[in-house]
N, CA, C and O atoms as a GROMACS GRO file, in nm:
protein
  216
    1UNK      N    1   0.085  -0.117   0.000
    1UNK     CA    2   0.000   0.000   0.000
    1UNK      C    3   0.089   0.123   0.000
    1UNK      O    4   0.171   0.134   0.091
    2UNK      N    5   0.080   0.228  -0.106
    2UNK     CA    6   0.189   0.368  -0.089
    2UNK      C    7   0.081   0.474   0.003
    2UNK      O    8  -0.040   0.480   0.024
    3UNK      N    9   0.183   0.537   0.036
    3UNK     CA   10   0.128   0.684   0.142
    3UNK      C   11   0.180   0.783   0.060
    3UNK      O   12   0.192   0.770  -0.061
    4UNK      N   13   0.206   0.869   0.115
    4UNK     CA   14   0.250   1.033   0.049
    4UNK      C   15   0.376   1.039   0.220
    4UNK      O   16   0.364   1.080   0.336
    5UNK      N   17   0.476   0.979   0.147
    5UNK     CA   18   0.586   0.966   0.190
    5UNK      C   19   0.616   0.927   0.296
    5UNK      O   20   0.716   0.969   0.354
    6UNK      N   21   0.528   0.827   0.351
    6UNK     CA   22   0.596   0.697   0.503
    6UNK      C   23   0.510   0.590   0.439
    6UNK      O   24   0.455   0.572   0.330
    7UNK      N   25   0.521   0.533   0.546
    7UNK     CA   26   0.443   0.377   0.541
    7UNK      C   27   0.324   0.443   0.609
    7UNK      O   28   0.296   0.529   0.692
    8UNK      N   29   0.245   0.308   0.485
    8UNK     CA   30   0.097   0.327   0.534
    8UNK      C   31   0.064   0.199   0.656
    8UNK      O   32  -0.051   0.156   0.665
    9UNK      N   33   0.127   0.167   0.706
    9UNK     CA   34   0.055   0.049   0.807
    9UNK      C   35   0.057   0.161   0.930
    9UNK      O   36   0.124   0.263   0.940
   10UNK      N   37  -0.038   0.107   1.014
   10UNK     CA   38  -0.022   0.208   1.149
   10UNK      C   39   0.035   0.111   1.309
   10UNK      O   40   0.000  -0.005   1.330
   11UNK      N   41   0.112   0.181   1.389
   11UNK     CA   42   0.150   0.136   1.453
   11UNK      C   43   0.003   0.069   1.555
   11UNK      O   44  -0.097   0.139   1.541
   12UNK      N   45  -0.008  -0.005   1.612
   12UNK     CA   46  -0.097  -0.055   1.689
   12UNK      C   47  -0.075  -0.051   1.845
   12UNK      O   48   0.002  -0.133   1.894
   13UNK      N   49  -0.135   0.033   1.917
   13UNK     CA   50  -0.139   0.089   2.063
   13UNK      C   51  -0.254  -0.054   2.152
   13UNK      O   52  -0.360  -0.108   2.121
   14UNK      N   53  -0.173  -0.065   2.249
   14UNK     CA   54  -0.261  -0.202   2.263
   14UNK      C   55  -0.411  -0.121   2.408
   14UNK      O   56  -0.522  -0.164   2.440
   15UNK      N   57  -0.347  -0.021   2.445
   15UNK     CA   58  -0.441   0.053   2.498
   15UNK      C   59  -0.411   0.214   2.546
   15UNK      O   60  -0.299   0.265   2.556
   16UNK      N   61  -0.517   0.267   2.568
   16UNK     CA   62  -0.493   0.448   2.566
   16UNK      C   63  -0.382   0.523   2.669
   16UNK      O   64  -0.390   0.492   2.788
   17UNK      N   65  -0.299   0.600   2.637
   17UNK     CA   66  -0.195   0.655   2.732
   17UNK      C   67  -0.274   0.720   2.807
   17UNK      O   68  -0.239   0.700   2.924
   18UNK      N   69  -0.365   0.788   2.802
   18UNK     CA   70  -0.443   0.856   2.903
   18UNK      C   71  -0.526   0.730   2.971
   18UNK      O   72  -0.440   0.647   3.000
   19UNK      N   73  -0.611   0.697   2.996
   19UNK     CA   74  -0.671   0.655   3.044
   19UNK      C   75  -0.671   0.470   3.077
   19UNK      O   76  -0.723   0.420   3.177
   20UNK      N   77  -0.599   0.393   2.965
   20UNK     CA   78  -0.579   0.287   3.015
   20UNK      C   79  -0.674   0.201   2.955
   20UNK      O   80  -0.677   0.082   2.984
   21UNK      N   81  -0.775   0.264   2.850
   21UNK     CA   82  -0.911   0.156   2.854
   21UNK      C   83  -0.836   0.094   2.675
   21UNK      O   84  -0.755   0.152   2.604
   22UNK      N   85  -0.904  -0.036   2.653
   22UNK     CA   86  -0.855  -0.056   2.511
   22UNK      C   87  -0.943  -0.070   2.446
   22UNK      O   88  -0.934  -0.171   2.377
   23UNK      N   89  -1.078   0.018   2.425
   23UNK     CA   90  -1.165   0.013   2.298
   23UNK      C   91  -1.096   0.161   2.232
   23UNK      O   92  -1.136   0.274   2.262
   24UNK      N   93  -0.980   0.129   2.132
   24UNK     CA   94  -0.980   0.194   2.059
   24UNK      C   95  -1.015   0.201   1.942
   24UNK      O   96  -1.085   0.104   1.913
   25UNK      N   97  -0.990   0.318   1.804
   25UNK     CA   98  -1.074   0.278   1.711
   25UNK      C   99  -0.972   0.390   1.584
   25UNK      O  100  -0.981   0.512   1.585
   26UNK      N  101  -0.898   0.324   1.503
   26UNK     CA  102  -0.844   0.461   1.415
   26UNK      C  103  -0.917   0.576   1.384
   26UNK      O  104  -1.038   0.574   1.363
   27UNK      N  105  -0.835   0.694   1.379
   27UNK     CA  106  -0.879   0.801   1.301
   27UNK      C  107  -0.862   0.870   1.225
   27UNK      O  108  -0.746   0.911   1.235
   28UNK      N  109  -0.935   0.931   1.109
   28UNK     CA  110  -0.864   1.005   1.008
   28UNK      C  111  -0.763   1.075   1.020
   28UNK      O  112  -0.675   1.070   0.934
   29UNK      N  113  -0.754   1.152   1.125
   29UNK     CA  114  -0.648   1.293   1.112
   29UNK      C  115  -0.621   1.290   1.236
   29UNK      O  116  -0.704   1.268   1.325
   30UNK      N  117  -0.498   1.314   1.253
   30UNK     CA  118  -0.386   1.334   1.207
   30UNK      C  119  -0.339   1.183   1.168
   30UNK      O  120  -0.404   1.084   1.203
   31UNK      N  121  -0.186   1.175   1.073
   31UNK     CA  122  -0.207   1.048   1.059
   31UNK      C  123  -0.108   0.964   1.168
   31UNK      O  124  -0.007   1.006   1.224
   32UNK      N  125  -0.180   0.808   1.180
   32UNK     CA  126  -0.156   0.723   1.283
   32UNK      C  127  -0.244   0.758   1.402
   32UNK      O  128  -0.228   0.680   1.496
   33UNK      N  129  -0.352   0.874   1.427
   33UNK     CA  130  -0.402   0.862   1.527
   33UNK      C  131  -0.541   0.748   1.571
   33UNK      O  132  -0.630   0.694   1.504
   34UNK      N  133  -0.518   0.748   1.665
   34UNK     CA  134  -0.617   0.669   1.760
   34UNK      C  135  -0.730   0.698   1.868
   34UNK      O  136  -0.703   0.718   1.987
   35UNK      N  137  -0.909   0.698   1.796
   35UNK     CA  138  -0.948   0.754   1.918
   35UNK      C  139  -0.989   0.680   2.059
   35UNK      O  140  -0.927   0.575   2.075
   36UNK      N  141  -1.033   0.697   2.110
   36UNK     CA  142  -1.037   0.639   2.265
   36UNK      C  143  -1.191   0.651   2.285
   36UNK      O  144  -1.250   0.758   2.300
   37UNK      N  145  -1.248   0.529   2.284
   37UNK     CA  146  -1.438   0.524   2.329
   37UNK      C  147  -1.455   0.597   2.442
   37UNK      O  148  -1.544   0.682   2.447
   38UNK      N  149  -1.363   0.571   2.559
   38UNK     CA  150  -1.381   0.541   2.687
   38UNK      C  151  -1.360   0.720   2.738
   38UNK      O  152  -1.449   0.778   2.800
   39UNK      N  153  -1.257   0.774   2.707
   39UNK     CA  154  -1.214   0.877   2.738
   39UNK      C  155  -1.240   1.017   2.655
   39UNK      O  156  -1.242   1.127   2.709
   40UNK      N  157  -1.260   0.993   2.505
   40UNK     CA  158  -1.325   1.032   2.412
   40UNK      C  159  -1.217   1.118   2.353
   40UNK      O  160  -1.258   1.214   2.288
   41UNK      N  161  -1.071   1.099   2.364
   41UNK     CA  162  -0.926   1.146   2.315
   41UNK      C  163  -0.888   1.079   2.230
   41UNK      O  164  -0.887   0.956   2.233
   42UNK      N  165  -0.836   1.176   2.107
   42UNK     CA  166  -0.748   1.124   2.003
   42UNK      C  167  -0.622   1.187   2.052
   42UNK      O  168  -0.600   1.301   2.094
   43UNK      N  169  -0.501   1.027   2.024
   43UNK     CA  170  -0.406   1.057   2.022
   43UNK      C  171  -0.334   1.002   1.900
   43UNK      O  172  -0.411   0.952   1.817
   44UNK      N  173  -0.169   1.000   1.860
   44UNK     CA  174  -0.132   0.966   1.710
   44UNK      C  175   0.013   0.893   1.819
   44UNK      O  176   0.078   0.932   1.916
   45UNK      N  177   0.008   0.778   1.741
   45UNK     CA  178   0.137   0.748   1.750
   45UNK      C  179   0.246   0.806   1.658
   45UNK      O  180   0.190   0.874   1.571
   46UNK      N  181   0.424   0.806   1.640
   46UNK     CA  182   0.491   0.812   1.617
   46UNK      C  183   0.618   0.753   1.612
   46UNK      O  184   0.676   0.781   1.716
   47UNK      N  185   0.692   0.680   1.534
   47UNK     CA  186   0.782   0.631   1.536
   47UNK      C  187   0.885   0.682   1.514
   47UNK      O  188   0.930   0.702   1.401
   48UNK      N  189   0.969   0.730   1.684
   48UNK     CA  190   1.121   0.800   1.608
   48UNK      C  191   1.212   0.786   1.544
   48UNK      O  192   1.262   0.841   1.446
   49UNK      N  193   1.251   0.640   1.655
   49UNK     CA  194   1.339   0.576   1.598
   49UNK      C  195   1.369   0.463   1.663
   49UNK      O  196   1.295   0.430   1.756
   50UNK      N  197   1.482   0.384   1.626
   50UNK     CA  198   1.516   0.274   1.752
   50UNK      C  199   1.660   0.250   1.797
   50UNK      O  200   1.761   0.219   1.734
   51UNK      N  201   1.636   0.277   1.940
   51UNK     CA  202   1.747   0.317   2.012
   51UNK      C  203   1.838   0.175   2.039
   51UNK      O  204   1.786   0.066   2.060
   52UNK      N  205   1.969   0.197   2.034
   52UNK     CA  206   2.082   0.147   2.122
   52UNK      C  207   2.113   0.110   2.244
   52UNK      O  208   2.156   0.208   2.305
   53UNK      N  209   2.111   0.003   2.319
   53UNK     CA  210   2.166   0.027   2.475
   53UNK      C  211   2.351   0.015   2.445
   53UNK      O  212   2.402  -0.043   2.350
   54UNK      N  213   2.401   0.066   2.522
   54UNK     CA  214   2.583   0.047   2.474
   54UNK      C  215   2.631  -0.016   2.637
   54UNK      O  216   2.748  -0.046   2.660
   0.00000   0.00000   0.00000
C-alpha cells in the first residue's frame, strides 16, 4: 500500500496513554491517530526511531 511519503501500516497501541481503557478505534487525522471510546481522546502514535543500549 503507498502513502504520500511513510508507510501506510499504522503502529498498533494495545491501549490508551491517558486513560488505560482498550476500545480503541483509528482516526482520520492526524495520521496514525487513535481515538479512545472510553475517554473520548485522540491521540497519534509516532515512530522515532530505535534506540541502542551500549
Amino acid at each position: 500500500m503507498s502513502g504520500s511519503g511513510g508507510s501506510a501500516e499504522r503502529a498498533v497501541p494495545f491501549y490508551c496513554p491517558y486513560c488505560g481503557d482498550e476500545d480503541l478505534r483509528p482516526a482520520e487525522e492526524p495520521q496514525g491517530a487513535w481515538w479512545c471510546a472510553a475517554c473520548l481522546r485522540t491521540f497519534a502514535l509516532k515512530l522515532v526511531g530505535i534506540g541502542v543500549l551500549s
